[in-house]
PAFI-196272 format. One line per field, with one value per residue: residue in one letter; x, y negated, z of N, C-alpha, C in turn. Coordinates in nm, 4 decimals, padded with zeros to 6 digits, m for minus. Each point is the difference from the previous one (the first is absolute). Layout:
r = A, ...
n_px = X, ...
n_py = Y, ...
n_pz = Z, ...
ca_px = X, ...
ca_py = Y, ...
ca_pz = Z, ...
c_px = X, ...
c_py = Y, ...
c_pz = Z, ...
END
This chain:
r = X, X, X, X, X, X, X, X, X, X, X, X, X, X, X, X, X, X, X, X, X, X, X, X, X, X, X, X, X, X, X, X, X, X, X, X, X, X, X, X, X, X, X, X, X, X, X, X, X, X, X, X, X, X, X, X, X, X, X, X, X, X, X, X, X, X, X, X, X, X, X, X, X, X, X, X, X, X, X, X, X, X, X, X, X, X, X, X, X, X, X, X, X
n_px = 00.0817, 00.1159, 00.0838, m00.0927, m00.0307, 00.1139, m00.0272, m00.0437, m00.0152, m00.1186, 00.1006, m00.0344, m00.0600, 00.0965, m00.0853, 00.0501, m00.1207, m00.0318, m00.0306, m00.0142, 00.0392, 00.0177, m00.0259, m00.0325, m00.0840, m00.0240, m00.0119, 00.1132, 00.0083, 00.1318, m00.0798, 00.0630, m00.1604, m00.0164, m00.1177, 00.0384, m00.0480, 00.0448, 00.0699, 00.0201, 00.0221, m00.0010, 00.1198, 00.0340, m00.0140, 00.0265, 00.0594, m00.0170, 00.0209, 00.0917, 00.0709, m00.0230, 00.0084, 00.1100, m00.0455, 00.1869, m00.0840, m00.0991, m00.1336, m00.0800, 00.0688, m00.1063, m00.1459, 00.0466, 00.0204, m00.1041, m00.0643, 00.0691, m00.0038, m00.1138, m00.0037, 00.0648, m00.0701, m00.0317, 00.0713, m00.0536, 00.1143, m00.1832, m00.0580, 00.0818, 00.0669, m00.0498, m00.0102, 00.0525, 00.0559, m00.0296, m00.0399, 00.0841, 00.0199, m00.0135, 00.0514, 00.0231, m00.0414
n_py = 00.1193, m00.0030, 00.0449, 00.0506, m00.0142, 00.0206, 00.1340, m00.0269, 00.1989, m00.0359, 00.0215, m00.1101, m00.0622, 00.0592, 00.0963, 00.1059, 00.0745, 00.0812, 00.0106, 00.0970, m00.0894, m00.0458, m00.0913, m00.0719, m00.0176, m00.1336, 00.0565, 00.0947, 00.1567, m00.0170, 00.0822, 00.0864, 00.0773, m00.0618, m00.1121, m00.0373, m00.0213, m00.0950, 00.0905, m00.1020, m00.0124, 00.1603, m00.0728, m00.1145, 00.0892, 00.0955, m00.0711, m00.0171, 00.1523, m00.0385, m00.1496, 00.0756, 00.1558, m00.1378, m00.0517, 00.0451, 00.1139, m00.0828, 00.0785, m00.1023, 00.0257, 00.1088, m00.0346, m00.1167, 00.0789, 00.0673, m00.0644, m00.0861, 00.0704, 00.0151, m00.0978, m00.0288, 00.0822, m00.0464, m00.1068, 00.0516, 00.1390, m00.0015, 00.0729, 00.1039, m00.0335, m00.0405, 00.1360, 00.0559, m00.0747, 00.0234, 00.1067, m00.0410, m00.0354, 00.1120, 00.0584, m00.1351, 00.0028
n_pz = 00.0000, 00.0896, m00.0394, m00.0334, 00.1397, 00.0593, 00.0550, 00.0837, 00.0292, 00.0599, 00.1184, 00.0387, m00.1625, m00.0315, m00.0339, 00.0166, m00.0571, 00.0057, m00.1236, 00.0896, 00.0707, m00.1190, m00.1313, 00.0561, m00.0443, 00.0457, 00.1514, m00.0552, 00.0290, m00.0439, m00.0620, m00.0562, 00.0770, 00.1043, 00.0237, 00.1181, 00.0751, 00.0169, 00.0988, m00.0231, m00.1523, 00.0435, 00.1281, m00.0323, m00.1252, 00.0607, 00.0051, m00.1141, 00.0347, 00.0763, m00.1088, m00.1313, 00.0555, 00.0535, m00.1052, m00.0270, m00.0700, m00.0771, m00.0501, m00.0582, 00.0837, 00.0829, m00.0379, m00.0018, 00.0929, 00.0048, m00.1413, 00.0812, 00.1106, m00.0820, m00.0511, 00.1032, 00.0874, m00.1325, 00.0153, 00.1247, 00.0507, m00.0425, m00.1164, 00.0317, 00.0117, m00.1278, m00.0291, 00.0536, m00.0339, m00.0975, 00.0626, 00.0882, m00.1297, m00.0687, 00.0812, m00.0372, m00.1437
ca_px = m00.0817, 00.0908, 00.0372, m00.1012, m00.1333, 00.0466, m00.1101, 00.1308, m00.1362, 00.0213, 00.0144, m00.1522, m00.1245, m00.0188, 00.0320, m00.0451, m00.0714, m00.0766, m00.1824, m00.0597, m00.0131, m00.1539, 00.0171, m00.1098, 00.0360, m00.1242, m00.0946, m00.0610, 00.1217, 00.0279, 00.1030, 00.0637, m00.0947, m00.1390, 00.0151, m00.1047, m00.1258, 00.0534, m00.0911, m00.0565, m00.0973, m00.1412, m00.0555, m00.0920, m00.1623, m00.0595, m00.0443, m00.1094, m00.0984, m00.0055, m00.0858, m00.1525, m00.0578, m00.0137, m00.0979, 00.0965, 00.0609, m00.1211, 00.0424, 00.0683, 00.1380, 00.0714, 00.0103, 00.0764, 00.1557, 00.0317, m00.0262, 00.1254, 00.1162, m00.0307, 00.0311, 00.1606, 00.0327, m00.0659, 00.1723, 00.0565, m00.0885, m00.0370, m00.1615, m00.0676, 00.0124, m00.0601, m00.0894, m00.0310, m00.0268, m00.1526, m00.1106, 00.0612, m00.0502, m00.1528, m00.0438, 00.0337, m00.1095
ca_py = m00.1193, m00.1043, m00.0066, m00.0206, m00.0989, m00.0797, m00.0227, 00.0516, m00.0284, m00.0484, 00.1474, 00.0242, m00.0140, 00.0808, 00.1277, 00.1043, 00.1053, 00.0904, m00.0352, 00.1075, m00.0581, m00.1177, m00.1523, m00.1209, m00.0977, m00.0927, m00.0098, 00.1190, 00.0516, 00.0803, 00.1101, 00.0147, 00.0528, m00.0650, m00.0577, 00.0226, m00.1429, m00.0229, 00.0010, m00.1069, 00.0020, 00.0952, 00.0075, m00.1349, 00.0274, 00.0831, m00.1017, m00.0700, 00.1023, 00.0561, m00.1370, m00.0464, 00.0949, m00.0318, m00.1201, m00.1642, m00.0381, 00.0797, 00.0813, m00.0728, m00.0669, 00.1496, 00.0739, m00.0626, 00.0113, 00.1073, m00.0189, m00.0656, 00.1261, 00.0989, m00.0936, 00.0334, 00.1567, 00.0392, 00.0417, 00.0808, 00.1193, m00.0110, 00.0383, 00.0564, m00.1405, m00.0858, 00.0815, m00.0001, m00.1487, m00.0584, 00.1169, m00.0271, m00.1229, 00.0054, 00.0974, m00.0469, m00.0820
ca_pz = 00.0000, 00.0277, m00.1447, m00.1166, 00.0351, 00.0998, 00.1064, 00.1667, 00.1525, 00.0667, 00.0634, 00.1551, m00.0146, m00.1165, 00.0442, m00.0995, 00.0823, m00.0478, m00.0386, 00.0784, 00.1556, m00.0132, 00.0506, 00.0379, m00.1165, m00.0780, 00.0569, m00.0139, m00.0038, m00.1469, m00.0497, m00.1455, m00.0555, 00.0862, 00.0905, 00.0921, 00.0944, 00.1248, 00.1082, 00.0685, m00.0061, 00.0116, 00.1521, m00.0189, m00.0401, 00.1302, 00.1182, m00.0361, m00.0050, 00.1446, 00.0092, m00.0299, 00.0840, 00.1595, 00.0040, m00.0216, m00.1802, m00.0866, m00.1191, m00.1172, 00.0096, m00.0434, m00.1451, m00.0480, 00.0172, m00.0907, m00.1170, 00.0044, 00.0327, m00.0901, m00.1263, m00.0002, m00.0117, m00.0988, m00.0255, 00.0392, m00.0305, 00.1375, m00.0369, 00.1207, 00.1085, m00.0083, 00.0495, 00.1960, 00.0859, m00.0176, 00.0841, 00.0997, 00.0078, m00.0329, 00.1162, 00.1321, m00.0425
c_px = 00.0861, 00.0621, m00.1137, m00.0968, 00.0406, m00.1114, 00.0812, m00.1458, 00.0878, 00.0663, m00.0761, m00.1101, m00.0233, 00.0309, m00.0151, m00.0843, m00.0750, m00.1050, m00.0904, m00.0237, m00.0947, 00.0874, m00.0587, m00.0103, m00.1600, m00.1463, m00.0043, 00.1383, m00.0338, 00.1083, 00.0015, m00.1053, m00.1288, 00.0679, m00.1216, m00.0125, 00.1669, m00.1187, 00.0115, m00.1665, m00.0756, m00.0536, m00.0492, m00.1690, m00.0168, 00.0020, m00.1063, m00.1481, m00.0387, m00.0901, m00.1370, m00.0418, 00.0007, m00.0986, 00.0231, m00.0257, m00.1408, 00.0575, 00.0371, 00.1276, 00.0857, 00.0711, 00.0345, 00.1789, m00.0015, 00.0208, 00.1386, 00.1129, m00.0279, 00.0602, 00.1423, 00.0443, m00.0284, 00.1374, 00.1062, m00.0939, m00.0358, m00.1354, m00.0669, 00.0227, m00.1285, m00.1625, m00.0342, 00.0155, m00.1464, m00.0514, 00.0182, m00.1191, m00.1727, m00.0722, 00.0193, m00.1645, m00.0981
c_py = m00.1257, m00.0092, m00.0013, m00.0952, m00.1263, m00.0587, 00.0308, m00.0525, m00.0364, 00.1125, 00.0052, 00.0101, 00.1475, 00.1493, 00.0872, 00.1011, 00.0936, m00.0295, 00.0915, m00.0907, m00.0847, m00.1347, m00.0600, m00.1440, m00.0189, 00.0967, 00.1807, 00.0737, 00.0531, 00.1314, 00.0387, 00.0273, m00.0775, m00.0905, m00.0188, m00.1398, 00.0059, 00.0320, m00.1007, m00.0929, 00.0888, m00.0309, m00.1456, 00.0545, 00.0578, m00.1096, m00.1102, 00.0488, 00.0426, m00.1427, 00.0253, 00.0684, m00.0488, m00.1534, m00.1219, m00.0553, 00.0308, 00.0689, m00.0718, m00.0902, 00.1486, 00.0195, m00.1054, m00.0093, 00.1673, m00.0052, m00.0444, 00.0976, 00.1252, m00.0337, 00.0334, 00.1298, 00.0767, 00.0317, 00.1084, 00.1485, m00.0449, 00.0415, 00.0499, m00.1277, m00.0705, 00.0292, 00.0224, m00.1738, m00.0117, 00.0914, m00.0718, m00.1603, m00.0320, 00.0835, m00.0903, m00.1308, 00.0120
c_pz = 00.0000, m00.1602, m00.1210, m00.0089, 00.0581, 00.1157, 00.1439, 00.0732, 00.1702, 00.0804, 00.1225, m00.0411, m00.1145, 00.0473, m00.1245, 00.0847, m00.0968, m00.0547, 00.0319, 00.0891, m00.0749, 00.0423, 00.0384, m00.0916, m00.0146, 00.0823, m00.0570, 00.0308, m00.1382, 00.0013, m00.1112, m00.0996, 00.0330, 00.0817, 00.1179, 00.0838, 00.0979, 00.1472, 00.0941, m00.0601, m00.0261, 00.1001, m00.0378, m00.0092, 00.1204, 00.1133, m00.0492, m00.0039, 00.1187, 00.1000, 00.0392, 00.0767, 00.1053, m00.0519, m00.0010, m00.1471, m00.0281, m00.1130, m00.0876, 00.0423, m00.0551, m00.1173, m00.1227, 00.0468, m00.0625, m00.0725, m00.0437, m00.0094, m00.0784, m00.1319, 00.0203, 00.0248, m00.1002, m00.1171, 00.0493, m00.0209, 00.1605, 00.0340, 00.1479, 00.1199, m00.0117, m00.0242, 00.1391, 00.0417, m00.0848, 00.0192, 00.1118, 00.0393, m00.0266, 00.1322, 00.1010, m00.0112, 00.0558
END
């Protein structure tokens, strides 16, 4: 890289690792074949779910942060995820 590109990474900010471990990049982990939901935001929707069941959040605040976090898990392999949060969410109606 130093000779062709003339690029020089940083040596604290730059690592080399496995693409099995999954990068983190732009709100998803990536791997070589799929990518999946960072679990911080799976746990964001479940506490917004857990909101409404304690009477801090109405449904239509619900179900407009769903619609939101569905639209973006929709990039990732995430079908069955997004299947059980909306049973999850309609059983709670």
């Amino acid at each position: 890289m130093r000779d062709e590109l003339k690029l020089e990474l940083h040596p604290q900010k730059s690592k080399i690792i496995p693409l099995a471990k999954g990068i983190d990049f732009v709100g998803f982990r990536n791997f070589y074949y799929f990518k999946l939901l960072r679990k911080r935001n799976i746990r964001n929707m479940e506490r917004k779910i857990k909101k409404y069941a304690q009477k801090e959040i109405d449904y239509n605040k619900l179900l407009e942060s769903f619609k939101g976090w569905q639209a973006y898990a929709k990039w990732a392999d995430s079908y069955k995820l997004r299947y059980k949060v909306k049973c999850k969410i309609e059983s709670m109606e």
